[in-house]
N, C-alpha and C positions, 0 to 999 in steps of 0.2 A: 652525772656524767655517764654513770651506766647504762642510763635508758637512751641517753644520745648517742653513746655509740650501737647498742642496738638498731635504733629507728635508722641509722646512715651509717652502714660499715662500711662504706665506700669513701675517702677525706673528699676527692675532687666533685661527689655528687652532693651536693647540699638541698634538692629539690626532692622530697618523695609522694607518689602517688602511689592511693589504693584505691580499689574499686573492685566491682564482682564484674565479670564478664560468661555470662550464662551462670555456668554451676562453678566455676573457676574464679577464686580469689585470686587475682593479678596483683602484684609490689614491682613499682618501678622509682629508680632514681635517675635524675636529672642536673647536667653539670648548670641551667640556666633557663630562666623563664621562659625564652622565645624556645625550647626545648621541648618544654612543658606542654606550651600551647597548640606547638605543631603536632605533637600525640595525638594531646584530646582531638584538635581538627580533622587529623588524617583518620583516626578511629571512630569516628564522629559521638563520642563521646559526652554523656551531660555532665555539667559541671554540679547539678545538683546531687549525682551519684556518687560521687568519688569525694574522699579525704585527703588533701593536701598537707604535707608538716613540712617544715621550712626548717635547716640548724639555725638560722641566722634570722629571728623575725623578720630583721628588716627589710628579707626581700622579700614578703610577703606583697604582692601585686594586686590590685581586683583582677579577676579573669573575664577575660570576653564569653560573651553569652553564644555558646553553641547548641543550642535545644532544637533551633529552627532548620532545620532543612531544607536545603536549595534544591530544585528540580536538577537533577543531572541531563544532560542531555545525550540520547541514545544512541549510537552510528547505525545507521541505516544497513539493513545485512546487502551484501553482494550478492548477487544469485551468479550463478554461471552462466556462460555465455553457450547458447544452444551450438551444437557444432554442425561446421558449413559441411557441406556433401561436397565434395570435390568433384568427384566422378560419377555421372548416372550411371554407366556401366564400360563394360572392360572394350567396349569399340567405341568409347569417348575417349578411352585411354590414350590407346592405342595410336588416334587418328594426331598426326602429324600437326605441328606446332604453325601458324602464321606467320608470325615472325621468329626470327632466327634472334638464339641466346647467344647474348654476350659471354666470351667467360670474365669471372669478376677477377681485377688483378689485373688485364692483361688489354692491353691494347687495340683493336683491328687495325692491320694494316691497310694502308690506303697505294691506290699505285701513285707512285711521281713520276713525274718524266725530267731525267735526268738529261743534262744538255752536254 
């Protein structure tokens, strides 16, 4: 009972993993299989490096095989967008508009003829 409680000081994690992760020994526990699995997948982790103990044999599961490596696919980088030259120079500025601006918000008025 002494070494059970070692291996699982935690009551609600009954799932423990170990493994090396570079120079670092990693111990994790796990309240449930589908817990487990999602680790190893997310850290893409081999199931032939790591030691699994169970408090409860019976939930000893086979584990899916994550060895294999899916191609990721890569987002294509953004480049920026070159910037437009508004003005050739300050007597393009200057030179008076075509057409007349609205203001936004506000209606032109129109003449009526009132009877």
């Amino acid at each position: 009972m002494k070494q059970d409680q070692d291996l699982f000081p935690h009551t609600g994690f009954p799932v423990r993993l170990e493994y090396q992760d570079g120079k670092e020994h990693k111990i994790c526990w796990f309240q449930c299989q589908n817990h487990l699995e999602k680790h190893l997948t997310r850290y893409k982790i081999k199931t032939k490096d790591v030691t699994i103990h169970y408090q409860d044999p019976a939930l000893a599961v086979p584990l899916p095989v994550v060895d294999k490596e899916e191609p990721t696919k890569v987002p294509a980088k953004r480049g920026r967008k070159p910037k437009q030259q508004l003005f050739s120079s300050l007597e393009q500025f200057f030179e008076p508009n075509e057409k007349p601006v609205a203001v936004v918000g506000k209606v032109p008025r129109t003449k009526s003829k009132r009877q």
